[in-house]
TIMI-2910 file (N, C-alpha, C, CB; in pm, 1 decimal, decimal comma, always signed):
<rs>
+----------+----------+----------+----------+----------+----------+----------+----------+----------+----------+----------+----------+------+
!      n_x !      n_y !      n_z !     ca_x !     ca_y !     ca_z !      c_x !      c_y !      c_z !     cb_x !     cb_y !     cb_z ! resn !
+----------+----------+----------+----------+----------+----------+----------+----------+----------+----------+----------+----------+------+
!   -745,2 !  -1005,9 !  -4067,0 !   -605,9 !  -1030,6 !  -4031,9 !   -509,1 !   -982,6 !  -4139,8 !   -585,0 !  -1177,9 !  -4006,6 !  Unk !
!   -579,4 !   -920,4 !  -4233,1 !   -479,7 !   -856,3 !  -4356,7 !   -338,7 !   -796,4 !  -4272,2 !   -574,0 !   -701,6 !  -4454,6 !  Unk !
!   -418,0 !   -726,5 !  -4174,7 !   -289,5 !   -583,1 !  -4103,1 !   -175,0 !   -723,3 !  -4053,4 !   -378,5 !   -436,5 !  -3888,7 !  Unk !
!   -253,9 !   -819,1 !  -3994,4 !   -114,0 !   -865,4 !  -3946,2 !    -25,6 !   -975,9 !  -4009,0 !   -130,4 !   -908,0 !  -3818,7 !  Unk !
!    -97,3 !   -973,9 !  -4088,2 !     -2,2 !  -1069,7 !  -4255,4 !    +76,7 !   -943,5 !  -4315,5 !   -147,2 !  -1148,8 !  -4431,7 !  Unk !
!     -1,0 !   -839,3 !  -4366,1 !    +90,7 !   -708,8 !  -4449,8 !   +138,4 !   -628,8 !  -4370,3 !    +17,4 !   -612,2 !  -4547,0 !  Unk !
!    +94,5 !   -594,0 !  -4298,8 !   +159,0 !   -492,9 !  -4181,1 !    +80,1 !   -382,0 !  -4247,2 !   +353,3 !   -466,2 !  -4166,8 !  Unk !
!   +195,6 !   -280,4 !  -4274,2 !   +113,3 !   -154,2 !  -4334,2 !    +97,8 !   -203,4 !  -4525,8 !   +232,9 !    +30,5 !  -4299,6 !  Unk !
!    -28,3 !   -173,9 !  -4555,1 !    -33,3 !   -174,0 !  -4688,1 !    -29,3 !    -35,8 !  -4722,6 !   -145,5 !   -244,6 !  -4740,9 !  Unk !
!    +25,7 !    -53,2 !  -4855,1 !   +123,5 !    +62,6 !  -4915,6 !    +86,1 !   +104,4 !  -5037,9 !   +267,0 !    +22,9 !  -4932,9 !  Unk !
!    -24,8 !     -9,3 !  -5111,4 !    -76,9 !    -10,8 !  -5279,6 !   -175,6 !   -170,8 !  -5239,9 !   +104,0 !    -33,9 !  -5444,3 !  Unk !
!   -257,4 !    -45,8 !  -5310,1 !   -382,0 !   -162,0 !  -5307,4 !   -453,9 !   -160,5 !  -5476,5 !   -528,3 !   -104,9 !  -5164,7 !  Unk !
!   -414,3 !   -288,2 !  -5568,3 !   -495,6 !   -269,9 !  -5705,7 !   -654,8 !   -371,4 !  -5700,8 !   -375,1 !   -334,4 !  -5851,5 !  Unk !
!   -720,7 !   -307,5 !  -5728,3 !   -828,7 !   -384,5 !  -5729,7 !   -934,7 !   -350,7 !  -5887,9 !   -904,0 !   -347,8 !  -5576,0 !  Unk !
!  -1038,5 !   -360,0 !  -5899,3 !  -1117,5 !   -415,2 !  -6066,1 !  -1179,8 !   -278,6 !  -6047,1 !  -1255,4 !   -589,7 !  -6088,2 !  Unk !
!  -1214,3 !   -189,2 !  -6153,1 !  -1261,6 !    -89,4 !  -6191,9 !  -1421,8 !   -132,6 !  -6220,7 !  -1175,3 !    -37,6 !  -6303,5 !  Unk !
!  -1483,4 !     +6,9 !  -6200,4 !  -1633,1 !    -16,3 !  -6166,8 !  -1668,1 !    -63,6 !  -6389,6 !  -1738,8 !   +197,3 !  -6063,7 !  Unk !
!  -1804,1 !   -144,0 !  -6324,4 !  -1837,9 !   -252,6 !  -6474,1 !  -1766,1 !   -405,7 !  -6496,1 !  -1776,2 !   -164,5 !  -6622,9 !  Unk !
!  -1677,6 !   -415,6 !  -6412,2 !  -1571,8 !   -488,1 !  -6422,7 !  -1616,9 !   -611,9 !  -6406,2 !  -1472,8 !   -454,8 !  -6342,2 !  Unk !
!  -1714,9 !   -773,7 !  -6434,8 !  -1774,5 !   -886,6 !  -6388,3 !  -1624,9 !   -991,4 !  -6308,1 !  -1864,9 !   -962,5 !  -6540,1 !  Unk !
!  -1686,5 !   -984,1 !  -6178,8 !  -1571,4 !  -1077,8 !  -6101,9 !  -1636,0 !  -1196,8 !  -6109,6 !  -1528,4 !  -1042,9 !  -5939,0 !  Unk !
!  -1550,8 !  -1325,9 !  -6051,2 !  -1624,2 !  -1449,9 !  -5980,9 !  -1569,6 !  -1516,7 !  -5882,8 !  -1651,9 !  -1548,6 !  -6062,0 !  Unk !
!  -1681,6 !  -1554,0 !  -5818,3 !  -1609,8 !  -1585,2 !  -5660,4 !  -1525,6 !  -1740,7 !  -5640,4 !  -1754,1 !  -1587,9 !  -5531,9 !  Unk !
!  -1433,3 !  -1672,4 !  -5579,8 !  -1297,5 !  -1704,0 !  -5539,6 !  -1153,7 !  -1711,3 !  -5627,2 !  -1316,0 !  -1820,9 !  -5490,0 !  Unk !
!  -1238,9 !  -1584,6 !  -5782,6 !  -1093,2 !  -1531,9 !  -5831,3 !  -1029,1 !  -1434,7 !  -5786,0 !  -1086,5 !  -1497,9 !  -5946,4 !  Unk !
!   -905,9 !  -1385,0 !  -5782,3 !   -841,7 !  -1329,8 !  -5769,8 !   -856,7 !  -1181,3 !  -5830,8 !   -766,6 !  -1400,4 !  -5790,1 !  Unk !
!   -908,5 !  -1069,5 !  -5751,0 !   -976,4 !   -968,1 !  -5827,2 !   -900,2 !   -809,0 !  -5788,6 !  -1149,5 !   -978,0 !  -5783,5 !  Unk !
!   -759,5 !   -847,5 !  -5713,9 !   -652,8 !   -758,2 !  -5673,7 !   -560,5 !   -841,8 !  -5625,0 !   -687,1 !   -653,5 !  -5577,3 !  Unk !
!   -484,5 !   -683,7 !  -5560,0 !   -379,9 !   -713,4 !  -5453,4 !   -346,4 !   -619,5 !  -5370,1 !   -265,9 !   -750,9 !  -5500,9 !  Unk !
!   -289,8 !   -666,5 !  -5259,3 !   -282,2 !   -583,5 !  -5146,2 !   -129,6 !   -578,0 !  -5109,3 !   -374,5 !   -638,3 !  -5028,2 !  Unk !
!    -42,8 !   -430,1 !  -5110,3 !    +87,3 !   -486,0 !  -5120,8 !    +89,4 !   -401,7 !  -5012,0 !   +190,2 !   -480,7 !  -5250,2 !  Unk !
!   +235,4 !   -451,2 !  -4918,5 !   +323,9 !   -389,7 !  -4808,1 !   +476,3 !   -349,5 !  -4848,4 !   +332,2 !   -495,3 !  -4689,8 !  Unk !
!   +541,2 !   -356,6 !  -4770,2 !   +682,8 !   -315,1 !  -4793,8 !   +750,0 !   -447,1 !  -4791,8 !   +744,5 !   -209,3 !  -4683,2 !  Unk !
!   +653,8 !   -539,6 !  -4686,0 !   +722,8 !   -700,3 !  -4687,8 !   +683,6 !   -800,4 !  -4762,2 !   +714,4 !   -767,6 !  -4571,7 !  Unk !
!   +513,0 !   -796,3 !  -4823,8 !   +483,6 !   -865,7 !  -4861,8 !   +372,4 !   -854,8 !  -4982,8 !   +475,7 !   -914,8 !  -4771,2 !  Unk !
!   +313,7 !   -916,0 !  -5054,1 !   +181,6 !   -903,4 !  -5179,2 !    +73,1 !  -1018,4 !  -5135,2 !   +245,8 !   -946,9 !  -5370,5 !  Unk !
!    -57,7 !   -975,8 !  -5124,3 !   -126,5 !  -1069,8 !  -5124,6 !   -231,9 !  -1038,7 !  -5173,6 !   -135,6 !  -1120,5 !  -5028,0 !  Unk !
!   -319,6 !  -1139,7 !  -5248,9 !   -395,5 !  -1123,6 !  -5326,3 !   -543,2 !  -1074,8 !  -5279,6 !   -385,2 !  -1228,1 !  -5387,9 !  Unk !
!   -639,5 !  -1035,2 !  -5318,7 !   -745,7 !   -980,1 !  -5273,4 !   -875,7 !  -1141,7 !  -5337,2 !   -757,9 !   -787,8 !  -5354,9 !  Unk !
!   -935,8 !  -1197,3 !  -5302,3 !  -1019,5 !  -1299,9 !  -5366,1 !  -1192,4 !  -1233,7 !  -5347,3 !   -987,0 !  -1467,6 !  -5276,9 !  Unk !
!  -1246,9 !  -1293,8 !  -5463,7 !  -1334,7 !  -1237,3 !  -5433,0 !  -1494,9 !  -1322,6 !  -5392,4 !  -1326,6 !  -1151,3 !  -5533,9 !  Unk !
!  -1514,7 !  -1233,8 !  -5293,8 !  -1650,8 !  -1338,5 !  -5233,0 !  -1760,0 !  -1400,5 !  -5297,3 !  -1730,3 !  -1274,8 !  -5146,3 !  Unk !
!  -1809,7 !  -1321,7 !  -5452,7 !  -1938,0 !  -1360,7 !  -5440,5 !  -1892,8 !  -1300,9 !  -5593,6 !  -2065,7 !  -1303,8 !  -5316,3 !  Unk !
!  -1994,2 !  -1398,8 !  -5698,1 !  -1978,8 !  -1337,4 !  -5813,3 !  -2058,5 !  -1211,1 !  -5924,0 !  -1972,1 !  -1434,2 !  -5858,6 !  Unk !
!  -1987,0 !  -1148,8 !  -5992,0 !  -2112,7 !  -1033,6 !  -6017,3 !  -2002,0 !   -907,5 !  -6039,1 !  -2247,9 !  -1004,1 !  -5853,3 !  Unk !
!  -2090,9 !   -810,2 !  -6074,8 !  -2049,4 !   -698,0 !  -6145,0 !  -1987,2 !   -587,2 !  -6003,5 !  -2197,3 !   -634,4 !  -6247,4 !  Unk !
!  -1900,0 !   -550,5 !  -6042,7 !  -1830,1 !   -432,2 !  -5947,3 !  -1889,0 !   -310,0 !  -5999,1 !  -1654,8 !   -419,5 !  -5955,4 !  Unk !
!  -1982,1 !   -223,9 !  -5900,4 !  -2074,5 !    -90,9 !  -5928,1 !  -2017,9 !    +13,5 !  -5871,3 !  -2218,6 !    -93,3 !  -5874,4 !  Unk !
!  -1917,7 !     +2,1 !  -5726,9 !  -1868,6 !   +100,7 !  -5685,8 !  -1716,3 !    +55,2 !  -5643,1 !  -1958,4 !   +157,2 !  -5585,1 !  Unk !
!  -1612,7 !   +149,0 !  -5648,4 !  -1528,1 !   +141,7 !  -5608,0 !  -1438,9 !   +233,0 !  -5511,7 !  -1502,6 !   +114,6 !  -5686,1 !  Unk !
!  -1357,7 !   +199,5 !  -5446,9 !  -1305,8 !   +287,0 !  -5302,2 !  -1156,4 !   +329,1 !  -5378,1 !  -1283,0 !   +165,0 !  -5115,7 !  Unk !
!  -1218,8 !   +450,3 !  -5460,7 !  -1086,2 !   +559,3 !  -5492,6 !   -997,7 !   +593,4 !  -5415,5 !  -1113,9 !   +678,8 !  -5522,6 !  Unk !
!  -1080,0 !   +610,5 !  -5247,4 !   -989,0 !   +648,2 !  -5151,1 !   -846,1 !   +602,7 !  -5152,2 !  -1040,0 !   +613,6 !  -5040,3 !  Unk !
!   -883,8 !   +427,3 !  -5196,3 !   -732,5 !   +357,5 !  -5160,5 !   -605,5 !   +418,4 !  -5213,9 !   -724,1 !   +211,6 !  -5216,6 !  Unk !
!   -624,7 !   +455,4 !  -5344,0 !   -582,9 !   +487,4 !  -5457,2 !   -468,3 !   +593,6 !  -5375,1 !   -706,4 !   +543,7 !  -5570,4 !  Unk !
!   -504,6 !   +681,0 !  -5302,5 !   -379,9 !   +774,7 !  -5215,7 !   -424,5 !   +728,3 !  -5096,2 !   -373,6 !   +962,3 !  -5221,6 !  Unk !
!   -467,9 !   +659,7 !  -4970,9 !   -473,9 !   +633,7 !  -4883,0 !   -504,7 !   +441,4 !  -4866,2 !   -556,5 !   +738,1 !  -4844,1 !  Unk !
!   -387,9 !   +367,0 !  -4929,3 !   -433,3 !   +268,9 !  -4870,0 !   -391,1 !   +185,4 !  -4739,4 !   -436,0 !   +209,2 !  -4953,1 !  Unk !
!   -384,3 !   +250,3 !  -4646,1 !   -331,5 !   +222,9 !  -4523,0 !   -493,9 !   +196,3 !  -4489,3 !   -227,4 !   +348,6 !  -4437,2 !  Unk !
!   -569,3 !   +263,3 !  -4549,4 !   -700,9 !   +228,8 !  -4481,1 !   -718,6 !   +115,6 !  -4486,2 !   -812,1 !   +281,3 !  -4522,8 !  Unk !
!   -726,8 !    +18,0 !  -4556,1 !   -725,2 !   -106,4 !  -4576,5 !   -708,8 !   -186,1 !  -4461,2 !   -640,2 !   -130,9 !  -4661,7 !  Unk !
!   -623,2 !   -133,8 !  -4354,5 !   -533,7 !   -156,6 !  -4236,7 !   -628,6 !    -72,3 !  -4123,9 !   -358,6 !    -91,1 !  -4262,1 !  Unk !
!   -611,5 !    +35,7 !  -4168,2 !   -693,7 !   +106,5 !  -4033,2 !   -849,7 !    +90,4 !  -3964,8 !   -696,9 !   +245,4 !  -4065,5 !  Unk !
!   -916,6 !    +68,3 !  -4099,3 !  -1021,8 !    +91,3 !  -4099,2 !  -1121,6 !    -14,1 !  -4195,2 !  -1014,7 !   +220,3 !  -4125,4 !  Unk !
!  -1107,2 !   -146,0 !  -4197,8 !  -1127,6 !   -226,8 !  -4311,1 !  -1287,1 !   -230,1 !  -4299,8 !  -1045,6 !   -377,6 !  -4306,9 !  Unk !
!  -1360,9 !   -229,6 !  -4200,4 !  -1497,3 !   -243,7 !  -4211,9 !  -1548,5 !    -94,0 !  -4195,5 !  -1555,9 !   -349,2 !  -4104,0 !  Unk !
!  -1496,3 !    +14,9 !  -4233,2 !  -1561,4 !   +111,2 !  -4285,1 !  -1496,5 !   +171,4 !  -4401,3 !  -1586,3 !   +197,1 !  -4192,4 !  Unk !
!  -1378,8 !   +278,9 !  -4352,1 !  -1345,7 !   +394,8 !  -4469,2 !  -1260,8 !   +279,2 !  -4584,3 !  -1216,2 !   +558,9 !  -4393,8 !  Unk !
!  -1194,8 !   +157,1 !  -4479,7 !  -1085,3 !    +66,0 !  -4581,3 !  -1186,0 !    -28,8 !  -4666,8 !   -957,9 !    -48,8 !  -4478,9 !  Unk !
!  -1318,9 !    -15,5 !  -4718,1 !  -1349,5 !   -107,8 !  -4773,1 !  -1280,4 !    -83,7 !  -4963,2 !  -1514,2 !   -117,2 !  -4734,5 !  Unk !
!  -1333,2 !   -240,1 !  -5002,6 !  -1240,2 !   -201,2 !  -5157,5 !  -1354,2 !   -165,3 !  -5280,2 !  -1130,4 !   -367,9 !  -5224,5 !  Unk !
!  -1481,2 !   -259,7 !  -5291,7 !  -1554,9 !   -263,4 !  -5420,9 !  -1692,4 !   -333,2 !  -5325,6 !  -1467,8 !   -372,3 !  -5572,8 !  Unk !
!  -1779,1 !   -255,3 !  -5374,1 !  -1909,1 !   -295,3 !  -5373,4 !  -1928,7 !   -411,5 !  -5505,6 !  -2003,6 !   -154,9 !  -5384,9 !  Unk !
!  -1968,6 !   -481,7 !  -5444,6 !  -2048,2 !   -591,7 !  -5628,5 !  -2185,6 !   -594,9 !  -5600,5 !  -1997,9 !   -812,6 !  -5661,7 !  Unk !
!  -2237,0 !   -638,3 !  -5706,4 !  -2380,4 !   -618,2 !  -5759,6 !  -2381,6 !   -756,3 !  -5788,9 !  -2414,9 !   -508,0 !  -5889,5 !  Unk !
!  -2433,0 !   -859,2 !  -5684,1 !  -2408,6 !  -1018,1 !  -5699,8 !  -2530,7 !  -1087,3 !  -5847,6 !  -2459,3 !  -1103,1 !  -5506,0 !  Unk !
!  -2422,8 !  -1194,3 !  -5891,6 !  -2538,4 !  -1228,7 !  -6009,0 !  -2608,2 !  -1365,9 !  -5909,8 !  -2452,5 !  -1288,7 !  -6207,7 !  Unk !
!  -2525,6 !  -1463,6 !  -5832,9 !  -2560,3 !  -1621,9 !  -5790,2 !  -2545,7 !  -1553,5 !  -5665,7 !  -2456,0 !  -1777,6 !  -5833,0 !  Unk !
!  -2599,4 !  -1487,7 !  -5593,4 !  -2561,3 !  -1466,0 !  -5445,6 !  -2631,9 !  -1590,5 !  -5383,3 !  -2616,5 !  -1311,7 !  -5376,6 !  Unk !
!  -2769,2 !  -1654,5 !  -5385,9 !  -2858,6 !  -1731,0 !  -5300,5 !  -2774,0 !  -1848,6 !  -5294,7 !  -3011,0 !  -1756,1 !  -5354,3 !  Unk !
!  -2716,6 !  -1877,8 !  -5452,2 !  -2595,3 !  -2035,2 !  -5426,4 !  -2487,2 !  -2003,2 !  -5414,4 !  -2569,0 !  -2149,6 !  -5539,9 !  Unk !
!  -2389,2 !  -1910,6 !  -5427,5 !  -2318,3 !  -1888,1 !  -5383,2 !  -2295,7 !  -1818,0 !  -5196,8 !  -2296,8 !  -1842,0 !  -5484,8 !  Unk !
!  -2417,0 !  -1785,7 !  -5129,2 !  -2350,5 !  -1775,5 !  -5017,0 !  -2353,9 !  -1845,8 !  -4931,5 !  -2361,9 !  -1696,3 !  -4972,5 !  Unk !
!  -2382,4 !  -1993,9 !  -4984,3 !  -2380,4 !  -2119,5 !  -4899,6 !  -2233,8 !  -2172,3 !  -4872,6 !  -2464,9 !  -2234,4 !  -4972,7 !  Unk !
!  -2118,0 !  -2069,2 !  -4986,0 !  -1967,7 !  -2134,5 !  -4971,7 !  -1923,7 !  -2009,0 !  -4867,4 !  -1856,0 !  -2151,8 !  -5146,6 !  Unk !
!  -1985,2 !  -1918,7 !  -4831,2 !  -1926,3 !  -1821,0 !  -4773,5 !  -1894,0 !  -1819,3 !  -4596,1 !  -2010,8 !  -1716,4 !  -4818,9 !  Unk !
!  -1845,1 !  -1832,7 !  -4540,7 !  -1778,4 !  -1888,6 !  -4390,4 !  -1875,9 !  -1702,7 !  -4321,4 !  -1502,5 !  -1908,6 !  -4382,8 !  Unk !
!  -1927,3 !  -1775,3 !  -4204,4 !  -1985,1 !  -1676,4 !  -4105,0 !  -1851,2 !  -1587,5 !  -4024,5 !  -2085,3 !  -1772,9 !  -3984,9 !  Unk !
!  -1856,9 !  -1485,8 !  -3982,7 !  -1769,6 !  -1396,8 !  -3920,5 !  -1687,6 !  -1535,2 !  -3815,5 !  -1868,9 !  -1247,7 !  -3829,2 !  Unk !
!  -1748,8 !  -1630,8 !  -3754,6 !  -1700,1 !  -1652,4 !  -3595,3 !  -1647,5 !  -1810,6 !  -3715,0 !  -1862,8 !  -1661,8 !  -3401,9 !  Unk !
!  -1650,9 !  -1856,4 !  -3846,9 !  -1601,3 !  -1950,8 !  -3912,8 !  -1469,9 !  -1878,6 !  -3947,6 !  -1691,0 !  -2003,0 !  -4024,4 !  Unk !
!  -1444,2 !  -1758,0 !  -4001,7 !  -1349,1 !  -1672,5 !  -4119,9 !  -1237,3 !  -1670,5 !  -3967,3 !  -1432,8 !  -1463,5 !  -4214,9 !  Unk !
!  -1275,6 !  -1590,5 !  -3884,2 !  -1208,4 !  -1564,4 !  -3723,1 !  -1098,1 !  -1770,9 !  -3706,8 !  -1426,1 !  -1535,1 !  -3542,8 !  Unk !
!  -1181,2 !  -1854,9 !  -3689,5 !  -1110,3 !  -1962,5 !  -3648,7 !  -1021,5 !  -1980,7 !  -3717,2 !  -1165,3 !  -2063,1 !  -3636,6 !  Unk !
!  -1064,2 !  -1980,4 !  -3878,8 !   -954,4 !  -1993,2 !  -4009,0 !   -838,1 !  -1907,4 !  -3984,3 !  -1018,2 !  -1942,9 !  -4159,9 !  Unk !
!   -891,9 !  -1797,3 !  -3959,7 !   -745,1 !  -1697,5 !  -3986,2 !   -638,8 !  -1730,0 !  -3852,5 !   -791,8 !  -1492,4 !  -3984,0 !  Unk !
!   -687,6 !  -1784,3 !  -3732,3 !   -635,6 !  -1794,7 !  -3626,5 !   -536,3 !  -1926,4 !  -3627,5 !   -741,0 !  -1791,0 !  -3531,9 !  Unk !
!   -583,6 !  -1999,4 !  -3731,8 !   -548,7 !  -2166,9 !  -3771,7 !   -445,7 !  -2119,5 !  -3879,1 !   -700,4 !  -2285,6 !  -3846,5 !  Unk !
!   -454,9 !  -2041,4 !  -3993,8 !   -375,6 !  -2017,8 !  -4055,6 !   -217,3 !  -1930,8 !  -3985,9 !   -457,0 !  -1962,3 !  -4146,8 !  Unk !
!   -253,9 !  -1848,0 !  -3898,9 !   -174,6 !  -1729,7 !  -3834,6 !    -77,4 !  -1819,8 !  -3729,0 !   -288,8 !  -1601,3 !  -3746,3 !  Unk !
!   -179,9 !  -1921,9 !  -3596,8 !   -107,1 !  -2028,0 !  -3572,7 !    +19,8 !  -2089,2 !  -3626,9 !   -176,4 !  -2096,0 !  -3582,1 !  Unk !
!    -36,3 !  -2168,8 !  -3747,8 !   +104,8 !  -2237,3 !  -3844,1 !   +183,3 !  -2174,2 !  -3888,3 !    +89,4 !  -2302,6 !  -3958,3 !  Unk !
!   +205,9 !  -2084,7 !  -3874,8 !   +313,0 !  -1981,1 !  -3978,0 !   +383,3 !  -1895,4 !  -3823,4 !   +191,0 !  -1829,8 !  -4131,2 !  Unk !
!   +365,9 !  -1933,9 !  -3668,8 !   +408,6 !  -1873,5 !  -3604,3 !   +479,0 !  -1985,3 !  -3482,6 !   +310,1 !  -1774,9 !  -3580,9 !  Unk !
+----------+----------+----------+----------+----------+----------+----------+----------+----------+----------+----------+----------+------+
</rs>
């Protein structure tokens, strides 16, 4: 639901490859013309690849988020305990619909 919180994103900063994240800090941002929102991150561990693409094309982010718009691969350190906090596709879907709801 990024596209329909930002609309078009316009600049996307996110953590350079080597970079150790942890999950549910704040490891970018995703900006529009209307709005900034932060990028959080799922799972904790080292960032190995990153999506240069964004860097001049981040509309992908918007167009295409589960392929060309993805942001950073990580290389998880706690994935087995950490993906017990992580919400299934049809959990993340209700949330965003509950969040999108109140704000409309």
């Amino acid at each position: 639901m990024l596209n329909k919180k930002l609309h078009e994103v316009v600049f996307v900063d996110f953590p350079s490859k080597g970079v150790n994240v942890k999950q549910g800090d704040s490891m970018g941002t995703a900006e529009s013309v209307k709005a900034v929102s932060e990028i959080f991150c799922p799972v904790s561990g080292q960032v190995v690849e990153r999506n240069n693409e964004l860097i001049l094309s981040p509309e992908l982010v918007n167009q295409d988020p589960y392929g060309k718009g993805w942001i950073v691969l990580i290389k998880p350190k706690n994935f087995e305990s950490e993906r017990k906090k992580l919400m299934t596709p049809k959990e993340y879907v209700e949330y965003i619909e509950k969040i999108f709801h109140k704000e409309h």
